[in-house]
N, C-alpha and C positions, 0 to 999 in steps of 0.2 A: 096469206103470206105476210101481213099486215102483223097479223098477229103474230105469226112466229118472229118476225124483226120485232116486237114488242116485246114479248118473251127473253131472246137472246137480247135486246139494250138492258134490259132489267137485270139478264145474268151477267153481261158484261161489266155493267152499273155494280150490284153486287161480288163480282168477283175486284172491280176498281177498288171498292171498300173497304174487303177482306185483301186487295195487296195494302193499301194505303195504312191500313190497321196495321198489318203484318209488318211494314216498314217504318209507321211511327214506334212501332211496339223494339223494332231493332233498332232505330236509331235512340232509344230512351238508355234500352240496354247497352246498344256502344257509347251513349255519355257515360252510361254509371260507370261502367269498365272502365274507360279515362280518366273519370274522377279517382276510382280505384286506386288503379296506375299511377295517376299524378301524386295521390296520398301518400302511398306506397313508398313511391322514389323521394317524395320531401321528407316521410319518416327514415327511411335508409340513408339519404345525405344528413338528418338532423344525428343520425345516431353513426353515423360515420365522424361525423365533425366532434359530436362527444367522445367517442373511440380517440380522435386527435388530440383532441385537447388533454383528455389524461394520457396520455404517451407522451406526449411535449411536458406535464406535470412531472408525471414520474423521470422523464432525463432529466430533468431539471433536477429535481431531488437528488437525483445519481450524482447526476455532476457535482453538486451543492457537497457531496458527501465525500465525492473522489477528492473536493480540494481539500476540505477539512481533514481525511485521510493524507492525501500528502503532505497536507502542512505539517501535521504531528508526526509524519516518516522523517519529514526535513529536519524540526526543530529533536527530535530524540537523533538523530545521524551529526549533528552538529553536538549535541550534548556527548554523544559517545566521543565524538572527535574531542571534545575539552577534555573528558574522562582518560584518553588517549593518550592526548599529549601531559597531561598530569601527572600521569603513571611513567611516561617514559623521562617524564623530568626527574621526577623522585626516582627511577632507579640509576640515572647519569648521578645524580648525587648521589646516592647510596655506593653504587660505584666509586664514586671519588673518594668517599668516606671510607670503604672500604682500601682502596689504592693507597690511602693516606696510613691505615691502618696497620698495615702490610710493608709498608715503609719504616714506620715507626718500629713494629715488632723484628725488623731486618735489622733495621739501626740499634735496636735494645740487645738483640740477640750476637752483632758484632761488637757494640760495648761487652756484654758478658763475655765473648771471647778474648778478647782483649785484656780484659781483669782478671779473667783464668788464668791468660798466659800470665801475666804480673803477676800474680798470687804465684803461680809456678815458679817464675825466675826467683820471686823473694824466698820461697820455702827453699829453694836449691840455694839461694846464696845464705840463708838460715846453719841449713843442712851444713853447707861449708864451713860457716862457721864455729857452731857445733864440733866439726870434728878438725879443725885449726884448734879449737878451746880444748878439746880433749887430747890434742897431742901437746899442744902444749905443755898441758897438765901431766901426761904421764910423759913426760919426756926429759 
């Protein structure tokens, strides 16, 4: 019986071995796995945070652009505005120039009426006399 309880401490002893083996051998494995893991997750936050930081670069750049874009929207919309109101000054003068124009060829056009009729009345009282000289004369 001796012996067989010797035999069985020996297997038990032996089988103690092969678990303590078997459990150092998984606990080396679940380090390496967490080291893994751990690597893993600081390379995915370090390449996440790189991911950030060019996004935050590139809006940057966006934005940098949107204003430079709108400043040159602003300062051509204010330059059309000068060009706008330039144009509508020179055709209020043109206008006037015109009106003034228009006046003058009204006023030249009622002198020439004017001188017409005069010419007329002078050729009628011409005329009359003309034919007062000619009765006279044959008379």
């Amino acid at each position: 019986a001796r012996k067989e309880e010797a035999m069985l401490n020996d297997e038990v002893h032996a089988l103690c071995g092969e678990v303590r083996s078997l459990g150092d051998g998984f606990a080396r494995e679940r380090a390496s796995l967490a080291a893994n893991l751990h690597r893993r997750e600081a390379d995915a936050r370090s390449e996440h945070q790189t991911l950030l930081d060019e996004m935050r670069h590139r809006d940057a750049e966006v934005m940098a652009q949107r204003r430079v874009m709108t400043e040159e929207i602003r300062q051509r919309d204010a330059d059309l505005a000068m060009q706008r109101r330039a144009l509508a000054e020179g055709l209020r003068v043109r206008d006037s120039q015109l009106g003034s124009q228009k006046e003058q060829r009204e006023q030249l056009q009622r002198e020439a009426q004017r001188r017409e009729g005069e010419v007329q009345e002078l050729e009628a009282v011409c005329k009359r006399a003309e034919e007062l000289l000619a009765q006279s004369q044959a008379g």
